[in-house]
C-alpha positions in Angstrom: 0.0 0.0 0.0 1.3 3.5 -0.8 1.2 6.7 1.7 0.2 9.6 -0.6 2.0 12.6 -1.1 1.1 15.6 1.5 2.5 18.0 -1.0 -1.3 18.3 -2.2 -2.6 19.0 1.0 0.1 22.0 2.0 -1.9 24.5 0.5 -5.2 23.6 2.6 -3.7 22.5 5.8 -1.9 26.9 5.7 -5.4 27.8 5.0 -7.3 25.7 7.8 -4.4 26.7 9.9 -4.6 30.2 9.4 -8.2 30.0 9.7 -8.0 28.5 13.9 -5.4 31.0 14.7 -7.7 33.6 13.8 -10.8 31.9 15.5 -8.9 32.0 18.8 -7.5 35.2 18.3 -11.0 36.9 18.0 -12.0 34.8 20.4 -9.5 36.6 22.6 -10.5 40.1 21.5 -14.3 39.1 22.2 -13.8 38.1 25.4 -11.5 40.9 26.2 -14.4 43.3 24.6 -16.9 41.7 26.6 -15.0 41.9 30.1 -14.4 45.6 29.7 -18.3 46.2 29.3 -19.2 44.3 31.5 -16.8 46.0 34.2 -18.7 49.0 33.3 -22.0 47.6 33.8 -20.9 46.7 37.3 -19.1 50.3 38.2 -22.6 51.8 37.2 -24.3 49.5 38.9 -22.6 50.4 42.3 -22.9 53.7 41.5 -26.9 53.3 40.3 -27.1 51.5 44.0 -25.2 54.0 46.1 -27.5 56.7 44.4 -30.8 54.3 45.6 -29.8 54.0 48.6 -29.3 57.4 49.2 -32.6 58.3 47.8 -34.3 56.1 50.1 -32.2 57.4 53.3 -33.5 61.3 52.1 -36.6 59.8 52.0 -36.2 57.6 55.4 -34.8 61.3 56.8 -37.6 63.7 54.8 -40.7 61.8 56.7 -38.9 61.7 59.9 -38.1 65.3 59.7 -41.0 68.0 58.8 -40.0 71.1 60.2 -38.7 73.9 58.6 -35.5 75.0 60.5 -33.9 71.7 61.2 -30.9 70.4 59.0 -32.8 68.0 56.6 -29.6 66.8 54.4 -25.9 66.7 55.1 -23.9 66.9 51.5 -20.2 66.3 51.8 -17.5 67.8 49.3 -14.1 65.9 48.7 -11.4 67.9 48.3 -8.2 66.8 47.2 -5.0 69.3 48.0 -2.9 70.3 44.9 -0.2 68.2 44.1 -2.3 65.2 45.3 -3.5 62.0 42.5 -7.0 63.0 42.1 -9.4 59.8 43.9 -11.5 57.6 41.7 -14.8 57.2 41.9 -15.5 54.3 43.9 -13.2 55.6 46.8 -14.9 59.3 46.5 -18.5 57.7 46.8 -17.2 55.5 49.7 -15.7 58.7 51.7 -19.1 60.9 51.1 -21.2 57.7 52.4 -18.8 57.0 55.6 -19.3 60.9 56.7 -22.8 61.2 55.9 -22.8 58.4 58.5 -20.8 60.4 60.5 -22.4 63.5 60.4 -26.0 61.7 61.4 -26.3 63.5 64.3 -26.8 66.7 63.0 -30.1 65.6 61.3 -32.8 67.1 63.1 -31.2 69.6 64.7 -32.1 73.4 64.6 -30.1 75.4 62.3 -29.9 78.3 64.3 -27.4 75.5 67.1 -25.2 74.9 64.5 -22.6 77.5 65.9 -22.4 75.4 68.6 -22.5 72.2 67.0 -19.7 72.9 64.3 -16.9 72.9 67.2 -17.8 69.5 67.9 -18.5 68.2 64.5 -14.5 69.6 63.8 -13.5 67.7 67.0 -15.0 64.3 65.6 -14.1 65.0 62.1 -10.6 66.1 62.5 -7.7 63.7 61.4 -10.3 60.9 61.1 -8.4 57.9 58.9 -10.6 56.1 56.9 -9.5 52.6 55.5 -10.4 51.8 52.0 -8.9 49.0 50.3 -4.7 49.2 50.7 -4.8 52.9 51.9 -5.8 55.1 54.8 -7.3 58.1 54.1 -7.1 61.2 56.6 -10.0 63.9 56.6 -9.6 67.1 58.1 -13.0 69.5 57.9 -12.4 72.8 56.2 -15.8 74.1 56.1 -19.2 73.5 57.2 -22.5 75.6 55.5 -26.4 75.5 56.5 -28.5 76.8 53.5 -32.0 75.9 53.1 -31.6 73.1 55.9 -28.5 71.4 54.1 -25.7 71.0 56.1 -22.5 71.5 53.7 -19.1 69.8 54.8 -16.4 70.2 52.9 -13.4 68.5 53.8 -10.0 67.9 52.6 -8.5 64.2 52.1 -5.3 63.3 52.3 -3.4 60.0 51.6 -1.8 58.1 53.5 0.6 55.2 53.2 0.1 52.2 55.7 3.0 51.7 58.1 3.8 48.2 57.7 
């Protein structure tokens, strides 16, 4: 019996070569496509949640609260000092959500006290360290602002590097 010659077949095994190379390289990109977007579908969901949640907290806080010179709302400001890497959005959103907690105390109470609450709000507030992921974050308050029963903090973050 005689083994053919593969010579015929060189032509169409480059071809069908060629052709699974490039099935599992666009495989590849596809699935590299498809992670990205659906990293983005999960950073807006987080977001799209944080936002819920705060919505139902005003809400929660608007039905407690129905007079008309109490602090109804506390919105916090980041600030980041020049020369500092500007902080993405996750750790932003986390920071605003651990002082709203913070500042909870203040809801209810009557605008005209905050004079002699914003000493005390400093005291809490000042050189706090919050943890998020690998890196400590310190808060100092630089200004607090009642208009229209929102309570406005805005307060300056710095970075700090863990001591191991």
């Amino acid at each position: 019996m005689r083994v053919p010659s593969f010579d015929r077949f060189r032509r169409f095994m480059q071809i069908t070569a060629f052709f699974v190379c490039g099935m599992i390289v666009g495989s590849a990109v596809y699935s590299a496509l498809m992670n990205d977007q659906y990293d983005l579908v999960i950073v807006e969901n987080r977001l799209l949640r944080q936002q819920v949640d705060a919505m139902k907290e005003s809400l929660k806080n608007e039905e407690k609260i129905r007079k008309t010179n109490v602090i109804k709302s506390i919105v916090p400001y980041v600030v980041v000092p020049l020369g500092n890497p500007e902080l993405d959005v996750l750790t932003e959103t986390d920071i605003k959500k651990r002082l709203k907690a913070d500042l909870d105390i203040f809801l209810g109470r009557s605008i005209y006290n905050i004079g002699t609450d914003a000493p005390l709000a400093r005291k809490l507030l000042n050189k706090i360290v919050y943890e998020i992921g690998d890196k400590n974050y310190e808060m100092s308050v630089q200004t607090m602002l009642v208009s229209d029963g929102v309570l406005q903090v805005w307060v300056r973050v710095d970075v700090k590097t863990p001591k191991p």
